[in-house]
C-alpha positions as CSV (number, residue, x, y, z in Angstrom):
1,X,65.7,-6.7,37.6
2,X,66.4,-10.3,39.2
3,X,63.5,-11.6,41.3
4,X,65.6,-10.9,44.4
5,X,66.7,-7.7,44.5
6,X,68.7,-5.3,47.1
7,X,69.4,-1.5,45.4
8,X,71.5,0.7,47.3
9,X,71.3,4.8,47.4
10,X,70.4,5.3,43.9
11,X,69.7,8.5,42.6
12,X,65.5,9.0,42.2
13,X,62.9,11.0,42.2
14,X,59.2,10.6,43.1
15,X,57.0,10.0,40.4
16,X,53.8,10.2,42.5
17,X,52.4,8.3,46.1
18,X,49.2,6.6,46.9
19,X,47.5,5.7,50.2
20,X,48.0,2.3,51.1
21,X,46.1,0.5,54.4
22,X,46.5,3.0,57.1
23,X,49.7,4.7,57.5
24,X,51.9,3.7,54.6
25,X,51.9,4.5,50.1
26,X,52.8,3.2,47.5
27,X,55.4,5.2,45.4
28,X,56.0,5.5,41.8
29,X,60.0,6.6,41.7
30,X,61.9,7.4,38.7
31,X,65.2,6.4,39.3
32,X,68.6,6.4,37.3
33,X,69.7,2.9,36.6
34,X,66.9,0.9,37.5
35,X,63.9,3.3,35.2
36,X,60.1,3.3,37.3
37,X,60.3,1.7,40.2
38,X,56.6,1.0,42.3
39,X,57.4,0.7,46.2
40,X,55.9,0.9,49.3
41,X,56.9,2.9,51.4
42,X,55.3,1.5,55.1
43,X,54.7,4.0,57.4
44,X,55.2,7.0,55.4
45,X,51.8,8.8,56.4
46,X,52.3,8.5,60.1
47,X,53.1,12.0,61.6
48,X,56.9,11.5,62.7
49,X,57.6,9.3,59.7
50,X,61.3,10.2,59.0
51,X,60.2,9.9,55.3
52,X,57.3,12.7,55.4
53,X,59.5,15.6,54.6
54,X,61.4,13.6,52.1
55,X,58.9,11.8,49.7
56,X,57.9,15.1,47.5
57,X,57.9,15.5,44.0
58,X,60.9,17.0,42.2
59,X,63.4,16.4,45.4
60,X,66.3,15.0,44.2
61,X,67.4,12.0,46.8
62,X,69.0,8.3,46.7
63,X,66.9,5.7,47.8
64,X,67.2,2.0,49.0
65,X,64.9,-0.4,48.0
66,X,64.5,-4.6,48.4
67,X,62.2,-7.5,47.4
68,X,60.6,-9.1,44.8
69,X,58.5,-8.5,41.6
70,X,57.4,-5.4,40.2
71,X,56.5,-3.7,43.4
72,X,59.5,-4.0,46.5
73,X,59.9,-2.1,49.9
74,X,61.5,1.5,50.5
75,X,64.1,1.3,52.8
76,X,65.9,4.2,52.7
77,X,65.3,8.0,50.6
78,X,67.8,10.9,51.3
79,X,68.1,13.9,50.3
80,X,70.8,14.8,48.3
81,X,69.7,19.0,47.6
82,X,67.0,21.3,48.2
83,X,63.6,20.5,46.5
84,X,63.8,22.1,43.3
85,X,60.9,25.3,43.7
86,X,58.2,25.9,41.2
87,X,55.1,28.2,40.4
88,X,52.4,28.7,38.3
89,X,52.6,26.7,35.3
90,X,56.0,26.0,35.6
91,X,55.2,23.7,38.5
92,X,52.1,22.0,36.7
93,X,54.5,21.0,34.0
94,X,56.5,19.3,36.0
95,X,53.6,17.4,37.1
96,X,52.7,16.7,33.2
97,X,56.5,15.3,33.1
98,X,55.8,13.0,35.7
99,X,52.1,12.1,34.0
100,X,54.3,11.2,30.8
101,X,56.8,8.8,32.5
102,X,54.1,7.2,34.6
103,X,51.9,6.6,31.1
104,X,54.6,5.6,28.6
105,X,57.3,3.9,30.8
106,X,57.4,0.3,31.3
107,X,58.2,-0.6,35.5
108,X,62.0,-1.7,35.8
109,X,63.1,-0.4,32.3
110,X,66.0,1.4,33.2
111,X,66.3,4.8,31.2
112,X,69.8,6.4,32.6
113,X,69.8,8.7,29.4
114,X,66.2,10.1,29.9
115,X,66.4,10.3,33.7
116,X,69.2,13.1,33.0
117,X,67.1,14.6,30.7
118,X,64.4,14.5,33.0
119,X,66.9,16.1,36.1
120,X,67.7,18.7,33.5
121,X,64.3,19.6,32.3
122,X,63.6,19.8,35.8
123,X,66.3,22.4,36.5
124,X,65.4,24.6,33.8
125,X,61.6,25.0,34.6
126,X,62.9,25.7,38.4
127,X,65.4,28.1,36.7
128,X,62.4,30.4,34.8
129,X,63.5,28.6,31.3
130,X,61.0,29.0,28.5
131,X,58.3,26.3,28.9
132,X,57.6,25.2,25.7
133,X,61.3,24.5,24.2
134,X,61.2,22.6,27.3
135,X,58.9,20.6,27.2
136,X,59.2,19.7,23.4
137,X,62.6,19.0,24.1
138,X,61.7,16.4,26.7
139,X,58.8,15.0,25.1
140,X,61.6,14.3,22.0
141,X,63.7,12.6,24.3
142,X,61.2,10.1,26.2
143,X,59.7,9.1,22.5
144,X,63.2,8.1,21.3
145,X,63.9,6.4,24.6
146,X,61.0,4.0,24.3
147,X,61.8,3.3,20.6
148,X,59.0,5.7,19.3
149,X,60.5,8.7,18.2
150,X,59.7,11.3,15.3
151,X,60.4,10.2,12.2
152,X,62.4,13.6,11.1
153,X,64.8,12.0,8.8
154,X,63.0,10.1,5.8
155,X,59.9,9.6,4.0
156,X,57.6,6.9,5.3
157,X,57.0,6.0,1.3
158,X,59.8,4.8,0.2
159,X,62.4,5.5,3.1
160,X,63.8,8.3,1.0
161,X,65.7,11.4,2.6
162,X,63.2,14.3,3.7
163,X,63.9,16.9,1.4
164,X,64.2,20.6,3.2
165,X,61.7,21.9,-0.1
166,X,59.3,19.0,0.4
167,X,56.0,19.2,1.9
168,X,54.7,15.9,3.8
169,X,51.8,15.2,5.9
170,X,52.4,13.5,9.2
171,X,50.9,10.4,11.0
172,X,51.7,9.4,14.0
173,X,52.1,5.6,13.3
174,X,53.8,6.0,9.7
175,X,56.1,9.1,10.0
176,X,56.0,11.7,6.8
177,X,54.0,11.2,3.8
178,X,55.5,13.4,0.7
179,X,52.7,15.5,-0.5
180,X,52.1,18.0,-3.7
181,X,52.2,21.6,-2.2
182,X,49.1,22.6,-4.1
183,X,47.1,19.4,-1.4
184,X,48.2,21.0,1.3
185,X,44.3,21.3,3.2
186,X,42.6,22.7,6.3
187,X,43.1,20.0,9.5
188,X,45.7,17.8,7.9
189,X,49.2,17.7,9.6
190,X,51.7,19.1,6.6
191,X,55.2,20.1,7.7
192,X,58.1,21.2,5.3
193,X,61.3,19.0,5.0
194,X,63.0,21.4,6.5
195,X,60.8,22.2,9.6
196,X,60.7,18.0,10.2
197,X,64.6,18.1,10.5
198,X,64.5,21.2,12.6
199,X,62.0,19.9,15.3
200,X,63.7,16.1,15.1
201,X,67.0,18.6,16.4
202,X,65.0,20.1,18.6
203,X,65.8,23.6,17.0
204,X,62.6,25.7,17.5
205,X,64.6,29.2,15.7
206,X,61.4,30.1,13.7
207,X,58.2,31.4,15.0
208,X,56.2,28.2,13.7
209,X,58.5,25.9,14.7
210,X,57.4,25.2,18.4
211,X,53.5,25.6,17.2
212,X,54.5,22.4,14.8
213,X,56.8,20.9,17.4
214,X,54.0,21.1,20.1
215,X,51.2,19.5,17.1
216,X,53.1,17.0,16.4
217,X,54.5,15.9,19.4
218,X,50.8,15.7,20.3
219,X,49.4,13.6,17.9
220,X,52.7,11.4,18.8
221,X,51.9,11.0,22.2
222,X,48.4,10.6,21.9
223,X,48.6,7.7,19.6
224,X,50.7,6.0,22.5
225,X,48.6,7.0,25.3
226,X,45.8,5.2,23.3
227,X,43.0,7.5,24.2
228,X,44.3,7.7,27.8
229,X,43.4,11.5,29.2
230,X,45.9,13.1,31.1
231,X,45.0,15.0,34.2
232,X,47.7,17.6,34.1
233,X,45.9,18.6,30.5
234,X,42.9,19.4,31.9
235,X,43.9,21.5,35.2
236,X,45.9,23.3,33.0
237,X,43.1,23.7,30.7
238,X,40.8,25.2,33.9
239,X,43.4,27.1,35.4
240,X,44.6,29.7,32.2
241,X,43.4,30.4,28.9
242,X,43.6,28.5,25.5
243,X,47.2,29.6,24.6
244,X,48.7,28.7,28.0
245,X,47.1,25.5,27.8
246,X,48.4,24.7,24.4
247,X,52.1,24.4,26.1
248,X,51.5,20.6,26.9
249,X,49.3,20.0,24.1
250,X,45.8,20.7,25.1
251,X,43.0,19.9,22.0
C-alpha cells in the first residue's frame, strides 16, 4: 500500500475488534485485494453507532478505509448479505480461521486467492460441511499462500520424486525424509508417498488420511507460530472431549 491511501467498498470481513480510548476499536479486517488491514474504527462502541450492527465476525460487507501506515481509519462498512450463522464447534472454527490469519499474515499483504478460500471455507462450516476436510483444506491453502506450504511432491534429500511405495518421515522445516520401512518408530512423523501426494491434493478418501492431514498440518503450523498458543485451541479443548478437539489440532 502507498503511504497515502484512499480504498473504496472493498469486499472484507472482520478479523477481530479491540477497545480503543472510550467509544471507538481497533479492527483487524481481512479484506480481498488489500490482505489484513488494522483500522480504527472511531466511535464504534457508542450505542447508536451506525457501525454496531455491522462490525461482526463472519459478515460479509465492503468497507472504506483512508490514511497512512499500517493502521488507517474506517470510513465506511456495509453489508453486502446476512451474517453467515454458526453453532457449536462449527462457530469456534471459524474463530480458529480468524486466529490463523491474524497469526501468520503479514498487515497489507494482499491474498485475493486465500480470501476466496477463506469466504468459501466460511460457507461450508455455515452450510453443516464436515469440519475437518475443512479445515485441512484451508489450513493447505493459507501455508501455500505465505510461501510455506507442504512439501507433498519430492524428497527433501535429494529433491527426488515421492514415491507412492515410499515411507518418509516428516519435518516441518525440511519436508519428507525417505526412510526404510522396517525404522518406522513410535512418535516420529512417517507418512507413505502416496498419503503425502494425497493430503498435498487435499484428497482425505481414506480413513487415515485426515488423522495424517490434521498431524501434519500441525506440526506445520506450529513451527510458524513459533511457540505462539492459540486461544481458539484451548476453548475448544475445555468445551468437548479429546477427539473433538483434535479437529484444529489440539496436542
Amino acid at each position: 500500500m502507498s503511504d497515502i491511501d484512499r480504498i473504496e467498498f472493498e469486499a472484507a470481513f472482520l478479523l477481530h475488534a479491540n477497545p480503543y480510548r472510550e467509544s471507538s476499536q481497533v479492527i483487524e479486517v481481512f479484506s480481498q485485494d488489500h490482505g489484513r488491514v488494522g483500522l480504527v474504527a472511531r466511535g464504534s462502541r457508542r450505542p447508536k453507532s451506525r457501525w454496531k450492527s455491522v462490525l461482526r465476525p463472519f459478515q460479509p460487507m465492503r468497507m472504506s478505509w483512508s490514511g497512512r501506515g499500517t493502521l488507517q481509519t474506517l470510513r465506511a462498512a456495509e453489508p453486502t448479505s446476512l451474517p453467515l450463522a454458526f453453532t457449536g464447534m462449527c462457530l469456534m472454527a471459524g474463530y480458529y480461521l480468524n486466529e490463523l490469519l491474524i497469526a501468520l499474515l503479514h498487515r497489507c499483504d494482499p491474498h485475493p486467492d486465500l480470501f476466496a478460500h477463506y469466504g468459501s471455507a466460511l460457507a461450508m462450516l455455515a452450510a453443516g460441511e464436515e469440519l475437518e476436510p475443512t479445515l485441512r483444506r484451508f489450513e493447505l491453502a493459507l501455508l501455500s499462500e505465505i510461501g510455506y506450504g507442504l512439501v507433498t511432491d519430492r524428497d527433501a534429500v535429494e529433491g527426488q520424486p515421492v514415491c507412492a511405495e515410499s515411507w518418509y518421515e516428516y519435518f516441518a522445516d525440511q519436508g519428507p525424509v525417505p526412510i526404510a520401512p522396517g525404522s518406522v518408530a513410535d512418535g516420529r512423523l512417517v507418512v507413505t508417498g502416496a498419503d503425502l501426494t494425497a493430503i498435498g491434493n487435499g484428497v482425505f478418501d481414506r480413513p487415515e488420511s485426515l488423522p495424517l492431514a490434521k498431524r501434519l498440518l500441525r506440526e506445520k503450523l506450529n513451527w510458524h507460530l513459533g511457540g505462539r498458543a492459540l486461544k481458539t485451541r484451548q476453548v475448544i479443548a475445555s468445551m468437548h472431549d479429546g477427539l473433538t478437539a483434535e479437529s484444529v489440532g489440539h496436542d
